[in-house]
C-alpha positions as CSV (number, residue, x, y, z in Angstrom):
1,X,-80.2,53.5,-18.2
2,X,-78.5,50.2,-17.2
3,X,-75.4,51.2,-18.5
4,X,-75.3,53.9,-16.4
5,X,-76.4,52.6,-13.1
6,X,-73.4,49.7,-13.5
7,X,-71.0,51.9,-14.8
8,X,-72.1,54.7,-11.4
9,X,-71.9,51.3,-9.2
10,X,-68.2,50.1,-10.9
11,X,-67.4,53.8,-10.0
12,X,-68.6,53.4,-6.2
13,X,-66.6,49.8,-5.8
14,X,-63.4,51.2,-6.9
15,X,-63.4,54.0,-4.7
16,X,-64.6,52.0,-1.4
17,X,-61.7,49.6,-2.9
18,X,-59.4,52.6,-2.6
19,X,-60.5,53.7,0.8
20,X,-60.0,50.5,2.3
21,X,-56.1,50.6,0.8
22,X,-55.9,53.9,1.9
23,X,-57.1,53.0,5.8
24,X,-55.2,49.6,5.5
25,X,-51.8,51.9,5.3
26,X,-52.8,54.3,7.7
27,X,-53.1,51.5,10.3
28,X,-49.5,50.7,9.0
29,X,-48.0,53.9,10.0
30,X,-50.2,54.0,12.9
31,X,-48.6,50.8,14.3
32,X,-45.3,51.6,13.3
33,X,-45.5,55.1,14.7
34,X,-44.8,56.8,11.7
35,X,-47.8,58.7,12.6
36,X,-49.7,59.9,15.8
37,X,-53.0,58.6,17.2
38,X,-54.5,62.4,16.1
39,X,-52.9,62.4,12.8
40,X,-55.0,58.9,12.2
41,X,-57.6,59.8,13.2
42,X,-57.8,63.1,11.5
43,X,-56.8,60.9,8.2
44,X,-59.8,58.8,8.6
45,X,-62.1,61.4,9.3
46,X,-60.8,63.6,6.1
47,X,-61.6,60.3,4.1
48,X,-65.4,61.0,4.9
49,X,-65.7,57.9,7.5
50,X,-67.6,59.3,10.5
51,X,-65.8,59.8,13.5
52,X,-67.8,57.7,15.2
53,X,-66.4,54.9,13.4
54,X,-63.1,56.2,13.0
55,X,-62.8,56.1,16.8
56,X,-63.6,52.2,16.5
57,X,-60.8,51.6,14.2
């Protein structure tokens, strides 16, 4: 059982790990205008942050 629950938490780090990366290069192409303000923010959203805190970043 303790296996499990640190193997499920590992699991849950790497992807929060990879949706910071993934947000952290969207705010890249944001700045460098290799996207639009609606194609971030759509981006964010389809990455399961809530719009409410997408429209913060």
């Amino acid at each position: 059982k303790e296996r499990e629950l640190l193997l499920k938490k590992a699991q849950m780090d790497y992807e929060d790990e990879l949706i910071t990366e993934y947000v952290e290069i969207l705010q890249w192409k944001f700045r460098t205008a290799i996207i639009s303000a609606e194609t971030f923010l759509a981006c964010l959203i389809s990455t399961g942050i809530r719009e409410e805190k997408a429209n913060l970043i």
